[in-house]
C-alpha positions in Angstrom: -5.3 -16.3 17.4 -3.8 -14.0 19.6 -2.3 -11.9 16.3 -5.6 -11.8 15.1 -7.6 -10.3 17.6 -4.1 -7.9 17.7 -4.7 -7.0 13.9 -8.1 -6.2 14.0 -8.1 -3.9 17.3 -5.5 -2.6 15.2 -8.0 -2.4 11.9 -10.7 -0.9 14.0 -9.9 3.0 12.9 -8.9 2.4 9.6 -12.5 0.2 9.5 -14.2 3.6 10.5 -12.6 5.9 8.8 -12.7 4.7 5.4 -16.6 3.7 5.8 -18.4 6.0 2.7 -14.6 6.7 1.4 -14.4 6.3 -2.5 -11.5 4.2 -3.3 -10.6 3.9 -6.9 -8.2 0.7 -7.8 -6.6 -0.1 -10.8 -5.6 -3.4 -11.9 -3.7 -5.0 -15.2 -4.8 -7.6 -17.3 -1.9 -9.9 -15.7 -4.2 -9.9 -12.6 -7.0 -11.8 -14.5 -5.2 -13.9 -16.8 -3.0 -15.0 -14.3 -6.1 -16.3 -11.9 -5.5 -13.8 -9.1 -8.6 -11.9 -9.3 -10.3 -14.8 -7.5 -8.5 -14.2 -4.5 -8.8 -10.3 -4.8 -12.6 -10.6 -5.4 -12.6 -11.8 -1.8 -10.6 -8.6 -0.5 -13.3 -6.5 -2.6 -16.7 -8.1 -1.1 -14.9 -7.4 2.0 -14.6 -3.4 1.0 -17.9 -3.2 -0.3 -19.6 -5.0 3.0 -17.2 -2.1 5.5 -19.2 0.5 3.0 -16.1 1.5 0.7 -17.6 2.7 -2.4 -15.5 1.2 -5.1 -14.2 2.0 -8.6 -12.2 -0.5 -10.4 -10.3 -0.1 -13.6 -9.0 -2.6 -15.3 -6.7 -3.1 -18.1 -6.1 -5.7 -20.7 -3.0 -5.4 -22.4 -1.9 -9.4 -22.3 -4.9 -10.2 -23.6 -4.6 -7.8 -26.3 -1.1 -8.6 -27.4 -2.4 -12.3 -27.2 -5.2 -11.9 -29.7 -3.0 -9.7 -32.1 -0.8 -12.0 -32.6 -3.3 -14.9 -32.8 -3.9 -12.8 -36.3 -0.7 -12.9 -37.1 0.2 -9.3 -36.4 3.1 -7.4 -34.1 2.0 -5.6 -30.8 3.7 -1.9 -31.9 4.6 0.4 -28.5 5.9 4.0 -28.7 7.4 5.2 -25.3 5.1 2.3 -23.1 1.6 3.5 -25.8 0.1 1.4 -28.2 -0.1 2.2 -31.3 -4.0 1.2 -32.2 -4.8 0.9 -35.6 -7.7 -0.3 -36.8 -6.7 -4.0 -36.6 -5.4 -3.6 -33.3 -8.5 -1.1 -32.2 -11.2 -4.4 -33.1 -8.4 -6.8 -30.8 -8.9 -4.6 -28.1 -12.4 -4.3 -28.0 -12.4 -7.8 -27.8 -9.9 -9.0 -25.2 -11.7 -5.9 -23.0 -14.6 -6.9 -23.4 -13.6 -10.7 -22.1 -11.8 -9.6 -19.0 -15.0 -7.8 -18.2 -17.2 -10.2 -18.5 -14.3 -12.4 -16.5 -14.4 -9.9 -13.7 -17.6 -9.9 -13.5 -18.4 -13.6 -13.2 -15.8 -13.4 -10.5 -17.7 -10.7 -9.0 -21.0 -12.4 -8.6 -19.9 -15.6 -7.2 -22.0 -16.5 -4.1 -21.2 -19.7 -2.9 -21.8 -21.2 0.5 -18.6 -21.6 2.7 -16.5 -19.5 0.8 -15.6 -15.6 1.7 -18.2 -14.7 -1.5 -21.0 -16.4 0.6 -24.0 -13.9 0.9 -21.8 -11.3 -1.3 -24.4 -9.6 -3.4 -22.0 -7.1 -5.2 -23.9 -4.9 -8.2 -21.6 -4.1 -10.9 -22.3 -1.3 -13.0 -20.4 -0.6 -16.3 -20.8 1.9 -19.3 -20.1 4.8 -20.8 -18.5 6.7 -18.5 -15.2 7.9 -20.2 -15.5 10.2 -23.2 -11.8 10.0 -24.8 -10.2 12.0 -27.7 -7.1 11.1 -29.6 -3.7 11.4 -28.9 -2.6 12.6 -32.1 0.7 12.6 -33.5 3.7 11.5 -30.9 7.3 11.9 -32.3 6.6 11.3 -35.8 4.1 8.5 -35.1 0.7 8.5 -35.3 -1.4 7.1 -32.5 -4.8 6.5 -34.4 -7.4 5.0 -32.3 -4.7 5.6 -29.1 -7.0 7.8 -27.1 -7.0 9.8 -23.4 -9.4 11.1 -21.0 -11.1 13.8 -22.0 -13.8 13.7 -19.1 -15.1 11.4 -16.4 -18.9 11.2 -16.1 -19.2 11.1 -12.1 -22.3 12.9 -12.1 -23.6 8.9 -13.6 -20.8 7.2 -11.6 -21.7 8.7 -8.3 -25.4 7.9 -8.9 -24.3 4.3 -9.1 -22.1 4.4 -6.3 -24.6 6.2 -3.9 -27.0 3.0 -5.6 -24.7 0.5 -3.5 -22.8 -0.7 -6.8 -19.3 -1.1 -7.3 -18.7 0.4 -10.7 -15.8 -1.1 -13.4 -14.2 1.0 -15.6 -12.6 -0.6 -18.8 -10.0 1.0 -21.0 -12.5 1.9 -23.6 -13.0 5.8 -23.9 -15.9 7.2 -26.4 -16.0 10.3 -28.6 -18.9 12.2 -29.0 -18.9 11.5 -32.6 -19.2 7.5 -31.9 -16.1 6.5 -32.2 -14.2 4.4 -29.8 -10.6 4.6 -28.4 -8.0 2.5 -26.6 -7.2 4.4 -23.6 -4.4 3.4 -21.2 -4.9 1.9 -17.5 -3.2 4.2 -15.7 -5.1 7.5 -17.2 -8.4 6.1 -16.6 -7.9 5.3 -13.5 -5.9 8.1 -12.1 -8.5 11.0 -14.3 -11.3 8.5 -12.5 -10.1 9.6 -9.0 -9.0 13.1 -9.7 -12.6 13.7 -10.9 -14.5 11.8 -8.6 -12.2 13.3 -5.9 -11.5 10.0 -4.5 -10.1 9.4 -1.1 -7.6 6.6 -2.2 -5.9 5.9 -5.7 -4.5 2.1 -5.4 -2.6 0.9 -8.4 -2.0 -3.2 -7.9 1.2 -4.2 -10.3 3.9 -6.6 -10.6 6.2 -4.8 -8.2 6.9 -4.8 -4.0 6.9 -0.7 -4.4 8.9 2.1 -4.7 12.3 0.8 -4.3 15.8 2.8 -3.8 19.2 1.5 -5.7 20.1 -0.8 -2.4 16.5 -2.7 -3.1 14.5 -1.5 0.1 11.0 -0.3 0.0 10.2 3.3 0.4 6.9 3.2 2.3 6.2 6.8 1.8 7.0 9.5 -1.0 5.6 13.0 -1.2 4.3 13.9 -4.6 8.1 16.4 -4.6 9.7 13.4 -3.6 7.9 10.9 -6.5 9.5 13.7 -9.0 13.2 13.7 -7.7 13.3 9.6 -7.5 12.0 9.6 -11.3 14.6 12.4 -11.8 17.4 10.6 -10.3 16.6 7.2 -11.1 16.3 6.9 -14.7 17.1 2.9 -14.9 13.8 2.1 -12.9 11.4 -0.4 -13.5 8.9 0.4 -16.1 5.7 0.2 -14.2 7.1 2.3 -11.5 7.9 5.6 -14.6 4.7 4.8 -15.7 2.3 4.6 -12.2 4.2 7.1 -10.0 4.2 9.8 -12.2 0.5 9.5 -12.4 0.1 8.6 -8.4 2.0 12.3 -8.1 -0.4 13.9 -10.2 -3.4 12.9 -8.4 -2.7 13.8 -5.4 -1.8 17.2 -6.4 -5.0 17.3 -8.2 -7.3 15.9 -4.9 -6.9 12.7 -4.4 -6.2 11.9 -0.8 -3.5 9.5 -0.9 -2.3 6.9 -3.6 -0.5 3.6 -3.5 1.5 1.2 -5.4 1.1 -2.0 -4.2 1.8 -5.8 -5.6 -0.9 -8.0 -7.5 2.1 -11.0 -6.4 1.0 -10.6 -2.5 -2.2 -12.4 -1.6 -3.9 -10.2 0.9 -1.9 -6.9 -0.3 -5.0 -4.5 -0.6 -6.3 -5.4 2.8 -2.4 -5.0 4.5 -2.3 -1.8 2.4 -5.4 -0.7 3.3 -5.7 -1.9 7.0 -2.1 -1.8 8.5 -0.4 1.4 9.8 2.4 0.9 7.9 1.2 -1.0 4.6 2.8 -2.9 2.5 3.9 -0.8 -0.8 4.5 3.0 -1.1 2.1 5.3 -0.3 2.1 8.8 -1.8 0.6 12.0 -0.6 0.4 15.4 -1.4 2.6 16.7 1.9 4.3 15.1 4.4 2.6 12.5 6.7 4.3 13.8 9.7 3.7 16.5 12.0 4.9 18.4 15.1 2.4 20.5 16.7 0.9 21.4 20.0 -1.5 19.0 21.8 -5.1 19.4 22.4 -7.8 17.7 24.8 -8.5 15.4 22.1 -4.9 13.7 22.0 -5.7 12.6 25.6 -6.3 9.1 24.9 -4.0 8.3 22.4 -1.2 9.8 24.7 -2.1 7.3 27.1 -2.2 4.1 25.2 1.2 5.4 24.2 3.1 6.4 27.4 0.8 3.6 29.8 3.5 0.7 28.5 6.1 2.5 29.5 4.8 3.5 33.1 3.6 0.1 33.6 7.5 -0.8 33.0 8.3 1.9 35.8 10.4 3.7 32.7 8.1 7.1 33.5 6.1 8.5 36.8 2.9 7.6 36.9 0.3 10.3 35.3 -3.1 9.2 34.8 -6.0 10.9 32.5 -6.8 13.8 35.0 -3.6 15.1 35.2 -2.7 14.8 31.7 -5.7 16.6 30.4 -4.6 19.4 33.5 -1.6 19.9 31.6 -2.2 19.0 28.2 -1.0 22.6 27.1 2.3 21.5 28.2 2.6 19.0 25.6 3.6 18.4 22.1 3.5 15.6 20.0 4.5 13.8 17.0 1.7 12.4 14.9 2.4 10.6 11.8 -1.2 9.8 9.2 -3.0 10.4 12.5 -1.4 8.4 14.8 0.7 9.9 17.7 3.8 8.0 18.0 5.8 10.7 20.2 5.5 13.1 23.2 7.1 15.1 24.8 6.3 18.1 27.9 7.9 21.0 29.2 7.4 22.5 32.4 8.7 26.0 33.0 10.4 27.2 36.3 10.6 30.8 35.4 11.8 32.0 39.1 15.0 29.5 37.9 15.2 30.7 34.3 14.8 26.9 33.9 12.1 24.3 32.9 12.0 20.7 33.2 11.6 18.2 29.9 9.3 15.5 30.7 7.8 12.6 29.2 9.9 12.4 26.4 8.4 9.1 24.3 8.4 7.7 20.9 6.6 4.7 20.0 8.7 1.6 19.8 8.4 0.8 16.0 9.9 4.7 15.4 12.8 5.1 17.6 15.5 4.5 15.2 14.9 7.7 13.2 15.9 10.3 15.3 12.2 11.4 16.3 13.4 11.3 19.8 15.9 14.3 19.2 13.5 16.2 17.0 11.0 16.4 20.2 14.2 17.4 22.3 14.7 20.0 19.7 11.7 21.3 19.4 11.5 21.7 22.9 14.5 23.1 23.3 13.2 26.0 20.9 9.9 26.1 22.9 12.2 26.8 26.0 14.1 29.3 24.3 11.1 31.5 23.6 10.1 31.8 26.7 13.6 32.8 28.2 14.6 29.4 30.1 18.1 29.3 30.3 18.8 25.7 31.8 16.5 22.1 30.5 16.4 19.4 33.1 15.3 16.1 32.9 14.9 13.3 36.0 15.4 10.1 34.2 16.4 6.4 35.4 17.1 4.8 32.3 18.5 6.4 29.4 21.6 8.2 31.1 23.4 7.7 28.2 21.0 9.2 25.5 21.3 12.5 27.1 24.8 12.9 27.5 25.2 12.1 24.1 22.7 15.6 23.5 24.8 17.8 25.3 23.2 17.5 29.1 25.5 16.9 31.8 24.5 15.2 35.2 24.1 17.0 38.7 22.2 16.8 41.4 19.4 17.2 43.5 20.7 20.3 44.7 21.2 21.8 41.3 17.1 21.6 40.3 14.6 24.6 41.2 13.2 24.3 44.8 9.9 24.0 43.7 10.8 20.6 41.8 13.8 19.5 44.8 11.0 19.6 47.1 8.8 17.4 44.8 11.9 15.1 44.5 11.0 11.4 45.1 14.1 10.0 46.6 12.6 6.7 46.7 12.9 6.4 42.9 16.2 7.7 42.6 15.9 9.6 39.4 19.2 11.1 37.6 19.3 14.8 37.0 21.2 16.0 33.8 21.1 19.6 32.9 21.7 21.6 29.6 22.1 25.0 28.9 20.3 26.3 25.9 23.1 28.7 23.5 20.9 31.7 22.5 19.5 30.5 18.8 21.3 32.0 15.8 
């Protein structure tokens, strides 16, 4: 119980901030056929009731195959595309056409004692896509293989500003009638680009992003989506076919996009309501930033230095002396969370200045975040002519001597701070000397 109440403090910002947000998500036909979109209809009545506006997309392509060869014919693929001829084209009109109406059976379940109890989602489906052929690819000719030419939203956001949750087949429409087989992945990700959604989610059969020793990479830039498809040639299908297009959007808009698993029961909602998720998320720049702090950062400092002055690790501050001195600090903030601190206090009588309140949050420290604040402050210093950093610690000796400061004492600190000096807590002085920056 107690992990509970943990989680959803923890959910509480996420529940605010994404109240309104447009969230696109994009789901195979694996997801239905399989029976999962039950259990995924529950995590989308939960969405809809925090006011997410939602777009889903979904695909069919098992379904498709299945009926094709149910007439006796051969699914035909060029480079991951179908090839759609008219025999295929009146296969896939069917099979979508079933997975929609499956979804949106699921959708409009209501029953007592169940998490769809009360739910009174309001599909909306159409015309939305207006698609154009592909043409001629290598030699082969794509026929009724179409792509997004463009997204209604002006209809799409009507509906969604309506209270409906609005699916999106694979079907695309020319303005000359005729009807194309458009693939998953370019609906969706032209969907959020145009509607310029705030999330891109694309649910398929794998954990993530992986690297070649088989662990997840929780976060990717869109510069660092293109070098892992450059240098990793031998990944899994899904991933050359959704990150590519994950990159795309959110150079083109979209907030942030994910690549999650349909396998995970609960995976949109631990995506979605965790700090750390539980695929790969990819933005347009880095999630992570140094910077100077500002009155607002006042609480958030707190709740993340407070465990550590409760241990005795730091001197007690409190609110009013923090927000005194805020323009002495700088801090680490990664997706809006601050999960490092550090301050610098100048003695400029001393050419010196003193380093305090060096912290990173516990579930960061082993990436080197604690010597990027000691850099950065070490710059800081430099600028404004300190010759010597101190810091007074009683606990981590040994992670400054391994950064170049070596230990004196009492004697060795500016008078203002040696007559501040509480010699009841016994604090440890080390001291660098900053080399002039090249």
């Amino acid at each position: 119980m107690h992990d509970f109440v943990e989680w959803f403090r923890q959910a509480a910002p996420y529940i605010h901030a994404f109240r309104g947000r447009t969230f696109v998500i994009a789901l195979g036909g694996e997801v239905v056929r399989d029976g999962k979109f039950a259990t995924l209809t529950h995590d989308i009545n939960l969405l809809t009731s925090l006011g997410v506006r939602l777009v889903v997309v979904h695909g069919a392509r098992p379904q498709i195959d299945a009926r094709i060869v149910e007439k006796g014919l051969t699914p035909q693929y060029l480079h991951g595309l179908r090839v759609t001829d008219a025999e295929t084209l009146t296969c896939v009109i069917q099979a979508v056409g079933q997975v929609r109406v499956e979804i949106e059976s699921w959708l409009s379940m209501g029953l007592a004692n169940s998490p769809m109890a009360n739910a009174d989602i309001r599909v909306s489906a159409g015309n939305f896509i207006t698609a154009q052929p592909m043409g001629v690819r290598d030699g082969i000719d794509l026929q009724y293989t179409g792509e997004v030419r463009k997204v209604d939203t002006t209809a799409i956001r009507y509906r969604l500003d309506d209270g409906e949750m609005v699916l999106l087949s694979t079907l695309g429409y020319s303005p000359t009638g005729e009807v194309f087989n458009v693939p998953l992945e370019d609906v969706a990700t032209s969907a959020a680009i145009a509607l310029r959604a705030d999330k891109l989610l694309f649910l398929f059969g794998q954990d993530g992003v992986v690297d070649a020793s088989g662990e997840l990479l929780n976060e990717l830039t869109a510069l660092e989506a293109d070098q892992f498809l450059a240098e990793h040639p031998e990944a899994n299908e899904d991933i050359r076919l959704y990150l590519p297009c994950a990159a795309r959007a959110v150079r083109q808009g979209v907030s942030r996009a994910h690549l999650i698993s349909h396998h995970v029961d609960g995976s949109l909602l631990m995506e979605l309501f965790t700090h750390d998720g539980i695929g790969t998320m990819i933005s347009r720049e880095t999630l992570e930033t140094l910077r100077e702090a500002t009155i607002d950062d006042v609480g958030k400092l707190l709740a993340l230095i407070e465990p550590l002055e409760d241990q005795g690790v730091l001197v007690k501050r409190g609110r009013e002396l923090i927000e005194r001195e805020i323009y002495r600090y700088s801090v680490l903030e990664h997706d809006g969370k601050i999960i490092g601190c550090v301050a610098m206090h100048p003695f400029p009588d001393s050419q010196m200045a003193e380093m305090a309140c060096l912290v990173v949050h516990p579930d960061y420290r082993e990436q080197d975040r604690g010597e990027q604040l000691l850099k950065h402050i070490e710059q800081r210093a430099r600028g404004q002519g300190v010759k010597q950093l101190f810091v007074l610690t009683t606990r981590t000796a040994h992670w400054f001597l391994e950064r170049g400061f070596v230990q004196a004492t009492v004697d060795a600190l500016p008078m203002e701070k040696k007559e501040l000096y509480n010699y009841q807590r016994r604090s440890k002085v080390f001291i660098k000397r900053l080399a002039r920056s090249s």
